[in-house]
C-alpha positions in Angstrom: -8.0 -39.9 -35.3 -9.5 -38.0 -32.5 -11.7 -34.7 -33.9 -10.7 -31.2 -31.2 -14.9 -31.6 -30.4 -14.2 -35.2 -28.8 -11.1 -34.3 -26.7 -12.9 -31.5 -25.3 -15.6 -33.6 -24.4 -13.4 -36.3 -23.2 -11.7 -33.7 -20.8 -15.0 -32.3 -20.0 -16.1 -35.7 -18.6 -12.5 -36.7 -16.9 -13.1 -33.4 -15.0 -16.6 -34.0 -13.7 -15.7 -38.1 -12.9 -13.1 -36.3 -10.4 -16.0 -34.0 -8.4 -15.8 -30.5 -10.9 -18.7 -29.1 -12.3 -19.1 -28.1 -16.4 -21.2 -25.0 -17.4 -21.4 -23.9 -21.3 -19.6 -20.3 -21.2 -22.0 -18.7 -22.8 -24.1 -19.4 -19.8 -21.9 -17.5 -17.7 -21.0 -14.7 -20.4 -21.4 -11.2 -19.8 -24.9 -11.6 -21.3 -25.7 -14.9 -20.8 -28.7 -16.1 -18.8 -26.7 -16.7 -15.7 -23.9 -14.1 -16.5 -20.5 -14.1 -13.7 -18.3 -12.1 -15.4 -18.2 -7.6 -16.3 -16.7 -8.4 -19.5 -14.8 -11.3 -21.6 -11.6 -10.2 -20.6 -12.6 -11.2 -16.9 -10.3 -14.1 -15.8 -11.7 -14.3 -12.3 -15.5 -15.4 -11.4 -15.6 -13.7 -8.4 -18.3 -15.3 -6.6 -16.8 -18.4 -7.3 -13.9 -17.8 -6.0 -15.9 -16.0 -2.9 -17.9 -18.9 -2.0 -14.2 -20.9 -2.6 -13.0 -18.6 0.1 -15.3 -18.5 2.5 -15.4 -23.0 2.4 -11.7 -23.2 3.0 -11.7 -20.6 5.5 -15.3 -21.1 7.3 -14.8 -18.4 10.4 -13.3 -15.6 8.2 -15.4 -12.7 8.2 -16.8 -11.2 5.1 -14.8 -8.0 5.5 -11.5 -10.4 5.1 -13.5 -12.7 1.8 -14.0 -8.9 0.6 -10.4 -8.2 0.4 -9.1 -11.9 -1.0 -11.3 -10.9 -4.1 -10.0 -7.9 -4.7 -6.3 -8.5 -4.1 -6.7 -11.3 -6.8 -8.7 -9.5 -8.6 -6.7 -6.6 -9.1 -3.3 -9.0 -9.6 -5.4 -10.8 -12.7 -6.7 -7.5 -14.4 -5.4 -7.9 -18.2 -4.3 -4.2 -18.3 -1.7 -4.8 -15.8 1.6 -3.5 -16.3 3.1 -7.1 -17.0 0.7 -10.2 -17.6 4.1 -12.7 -17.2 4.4 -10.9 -13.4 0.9 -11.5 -13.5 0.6 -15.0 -13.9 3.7 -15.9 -11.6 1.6 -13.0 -8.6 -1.1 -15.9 -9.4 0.7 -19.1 -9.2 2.4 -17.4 -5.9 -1.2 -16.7 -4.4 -2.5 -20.6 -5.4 0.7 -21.7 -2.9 1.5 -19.5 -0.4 -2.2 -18.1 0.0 -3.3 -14.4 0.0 -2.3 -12.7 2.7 -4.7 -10.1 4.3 -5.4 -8.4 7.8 -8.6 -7.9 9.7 -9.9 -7.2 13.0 -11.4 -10.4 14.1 -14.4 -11.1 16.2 -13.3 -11.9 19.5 -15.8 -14.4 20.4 -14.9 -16.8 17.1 -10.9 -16.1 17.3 -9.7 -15.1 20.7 -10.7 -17.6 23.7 -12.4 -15.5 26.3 -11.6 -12.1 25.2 -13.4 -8.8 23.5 -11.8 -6.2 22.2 -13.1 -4.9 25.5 -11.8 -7.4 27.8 -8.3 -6.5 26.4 -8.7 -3.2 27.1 -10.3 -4.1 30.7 -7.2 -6.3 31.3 -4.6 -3.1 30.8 -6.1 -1.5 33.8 -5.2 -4.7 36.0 -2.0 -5.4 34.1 1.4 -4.9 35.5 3.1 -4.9 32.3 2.3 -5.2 28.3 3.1 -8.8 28.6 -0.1 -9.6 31.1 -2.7 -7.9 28.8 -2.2 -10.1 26.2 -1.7 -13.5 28.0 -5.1 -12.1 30.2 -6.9 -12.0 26.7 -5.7 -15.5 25.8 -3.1 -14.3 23.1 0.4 -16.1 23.0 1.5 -13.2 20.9 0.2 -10.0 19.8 -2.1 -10.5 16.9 -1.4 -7.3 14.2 -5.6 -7.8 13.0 -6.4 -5.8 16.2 -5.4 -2.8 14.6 -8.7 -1.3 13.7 -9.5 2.4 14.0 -12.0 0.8 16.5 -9.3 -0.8 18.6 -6.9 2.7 18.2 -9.5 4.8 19.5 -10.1 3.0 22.7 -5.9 2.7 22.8 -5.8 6.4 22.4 -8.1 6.6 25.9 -6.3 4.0 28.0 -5.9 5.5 31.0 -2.9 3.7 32.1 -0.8 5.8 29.2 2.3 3.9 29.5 1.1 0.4 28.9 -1.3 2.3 25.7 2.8 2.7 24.7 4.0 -0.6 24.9 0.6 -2.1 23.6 1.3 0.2 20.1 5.3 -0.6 19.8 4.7 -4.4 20.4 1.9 -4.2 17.9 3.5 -2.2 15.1 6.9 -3.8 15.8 4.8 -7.4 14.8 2.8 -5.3 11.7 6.2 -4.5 10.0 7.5 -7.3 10.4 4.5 -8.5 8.6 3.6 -6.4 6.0 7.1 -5.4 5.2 9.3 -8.3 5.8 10.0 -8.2 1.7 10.5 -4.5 0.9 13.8 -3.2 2.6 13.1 0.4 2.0 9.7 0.3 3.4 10.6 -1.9 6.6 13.3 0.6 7.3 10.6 3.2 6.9 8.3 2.0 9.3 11.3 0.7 11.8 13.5 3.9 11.7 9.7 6.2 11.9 9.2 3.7 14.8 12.4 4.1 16.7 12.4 7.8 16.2 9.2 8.6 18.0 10.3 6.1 20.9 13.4 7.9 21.6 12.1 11.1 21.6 9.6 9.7 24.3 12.3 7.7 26.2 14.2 10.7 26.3 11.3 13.0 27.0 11.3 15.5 24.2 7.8 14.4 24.0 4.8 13.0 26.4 3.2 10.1 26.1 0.0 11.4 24.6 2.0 12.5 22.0 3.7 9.3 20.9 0.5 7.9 21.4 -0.7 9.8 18.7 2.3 9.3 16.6 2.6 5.6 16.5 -1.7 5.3 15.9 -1.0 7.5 12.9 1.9 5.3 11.8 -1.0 2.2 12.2 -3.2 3.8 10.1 -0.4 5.0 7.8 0.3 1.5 7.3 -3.0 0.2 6.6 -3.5 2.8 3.7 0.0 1.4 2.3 -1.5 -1.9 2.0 -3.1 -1.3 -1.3 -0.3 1.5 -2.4 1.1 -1.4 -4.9 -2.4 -1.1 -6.9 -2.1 2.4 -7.2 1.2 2.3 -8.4 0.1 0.1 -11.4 2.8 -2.4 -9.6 2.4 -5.8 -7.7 4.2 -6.4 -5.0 7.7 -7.8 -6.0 7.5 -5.0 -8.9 6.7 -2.2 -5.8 9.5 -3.6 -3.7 12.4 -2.8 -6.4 10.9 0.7 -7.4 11.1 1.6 -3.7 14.7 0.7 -4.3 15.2 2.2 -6.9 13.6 5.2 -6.0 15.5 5.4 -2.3 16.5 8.5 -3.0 14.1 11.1 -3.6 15.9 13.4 -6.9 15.8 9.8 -8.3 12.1 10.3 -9.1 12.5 13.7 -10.1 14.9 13.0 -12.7 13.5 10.1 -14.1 10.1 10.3 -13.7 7.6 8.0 -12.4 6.4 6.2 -15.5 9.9 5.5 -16.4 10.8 4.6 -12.9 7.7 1.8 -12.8 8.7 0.8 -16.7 12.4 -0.4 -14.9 11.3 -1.7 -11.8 8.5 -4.1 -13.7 11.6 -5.2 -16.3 14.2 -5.7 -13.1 12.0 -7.7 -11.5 11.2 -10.4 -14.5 14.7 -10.6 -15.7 16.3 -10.8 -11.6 13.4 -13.3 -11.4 14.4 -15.5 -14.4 18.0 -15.1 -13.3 17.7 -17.1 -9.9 19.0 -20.3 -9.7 18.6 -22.6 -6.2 20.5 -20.7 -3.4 21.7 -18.0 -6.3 21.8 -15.7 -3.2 24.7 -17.9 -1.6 26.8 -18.0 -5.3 29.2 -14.9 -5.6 29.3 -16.2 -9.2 25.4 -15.4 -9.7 25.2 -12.9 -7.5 28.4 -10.8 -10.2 26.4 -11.9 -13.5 23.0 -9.9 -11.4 24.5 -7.3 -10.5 25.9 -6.7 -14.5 22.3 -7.7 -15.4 21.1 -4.3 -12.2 24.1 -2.3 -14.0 22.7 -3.0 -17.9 19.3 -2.0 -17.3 20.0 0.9 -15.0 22.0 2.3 -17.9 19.3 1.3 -20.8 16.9 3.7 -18.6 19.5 6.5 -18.0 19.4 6.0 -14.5 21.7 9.0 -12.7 25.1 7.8 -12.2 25.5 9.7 -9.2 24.3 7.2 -6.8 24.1 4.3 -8.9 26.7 2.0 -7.0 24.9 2.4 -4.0 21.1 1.6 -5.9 23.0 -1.7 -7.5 23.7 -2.9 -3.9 20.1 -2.3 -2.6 18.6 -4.0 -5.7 20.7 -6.6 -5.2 19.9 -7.1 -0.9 15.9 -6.9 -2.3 16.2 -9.6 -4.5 17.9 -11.5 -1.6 14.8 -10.3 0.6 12.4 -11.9 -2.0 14.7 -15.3 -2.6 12.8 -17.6 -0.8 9.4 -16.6 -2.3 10.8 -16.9 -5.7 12.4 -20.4 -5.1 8.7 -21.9 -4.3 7.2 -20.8 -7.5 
């Protein structure tokens, strides 16, 4: 018969014979002699998980470490809406790593290049193409999109490549940041497309939609952490952007409510995928009674409600593959 004290300390030594290291947690307890975590409830050491970051990923800057922590940070806080969408956010994080964006220094990152050289290279370039391959990029790289790096866009003299240089960039940052929340890609790509039209067709100078699509940048940036105001995580964000597509949706509802159906939809469409569910008409008709059932459970107005089934249904689709690697 083996006593709870002597498995513990069996486990204790089968974790340090493979490398790990044991400290007593009142050692590291809010008040303890070497204390790591605010309160109890903490589930993250932070500066063990910032010294984890910054071995695994030895030339990211400190600004990007910053941001790792707080994005997991935030995702692992025990008064989050749902600690079930919690814990998968987590597992999803541990796999497909946390993604983040950041200006990068030049010298470690980009062979040969300064945020300088790149702009030194648009007044020799014939086309938007050159000043990236001059600067050693295959592709543009959406990190570059620092309020640093928009200012000295914003006083290219060569104003037509400072146009091309933005649309190739934000085209590349959507794609990015939004490529699982329909509503907000279209957003961003309609927002996108508008200002280019109006400058294509000359309704407006190219000053102008210079200034428009830096804004858009910088709107984008501040979205980035819109989920965490929002009480949301991601997945959660995505279908109450669906949900709420149409604005008097909000004002009927309310947003409490709104947030209170988006966090259910999103565990039960979760728990209702099967492999390649999105390619099964079958599954695809028992989710979209599932969208139908809880729409109606939070009196969502039926004027409107066919069309905010279908969209659900397309954003699950959109977040299919990251749910079949969990």
């Amino acid at each position: 018969m083996i006593t709870e004290d002597q498995l513990e300390q069996l486990a204790i030594q089968w974790f340090q014979d493979t490398g790990w290291n044991y400290v007593h947690g009142a050692v590291i307890a809010p008040e303890g002699v070497a204390a790591e975590r605010e309160d109890f409830r903490a589930v993250v050491l932070k500066g063990r998980l910032a010294e984890a970051v910054r071995r695994l990923n030895p030339k990211l800057p400190e600004s990007a470490v910053e941001e790792v922590v707080h994005v997991v940070h935030v995702v692992t806080k025990p008064e989050h809406i749902s600690l079930a969408a919690n814990n998968r956010e987590f597992h999803r994080m541990l796999i497909n790593g946390v993604r983040v964006e950041y200006a990068k220094h030049m010298r470690d990152a980009l062979p040969g290049a300064s945020f300088k050289q790149i702009l030194d290279n648009a007044v020799k370039a014939e086309d938007v193409q050159d000043i990236f391959k001059m600067a050693g990029l295959e592709r543009p790289n959406i990190g570059l999109l620092s309020d640093e790096f928009l200012e000295d866009v914003r006083r290219m003299e060569k104003k037509n490549l400072a146009v091309e240089l933005l649309e190739r960039l934000l085209q590349h940052k959507i794609k990015a940041q939004t490529r699982t929340n329909l509503v907000q890609e279209k957003k961003y790509s309609d927002r996108l497309i508008e200002a280019l039209r109006k400058y294509h067709n000359r309704m407006i100078e190219s000053s102008q939609v210079i200034e428009e699509m830096i804004q858009m940048a910088k709107d984008m940036q501040a979205a980035m952490k819109r989920h965490e105001e929002l009480g949301l995580n991601l997945d959660e964000e995505a279908f109450y952007d669906a949900l709420a597509d149409r604005p008097e949706v909000l004002l009927s509802m309310g947003d409490a409510t709104l947030k209170k159906l988006a966090s259910e939809l999103t565990e039960k469409l979760r728990n209702s995928t099967t492999v390649d569910w999105q390619f099964r008409e079958s599954v695809r008709a028992k989710m979209r009674i599932l969208i139908r059932q809880l729409l109606r459970k939070y009196k969502y107005p039926p004027e409107g409600c066919e069309e905010a089934i279908a969209l659900v249904l397309a954003q699950a689709q959109a977040l299919a593959d990251d749910w079949s690697a969990l």
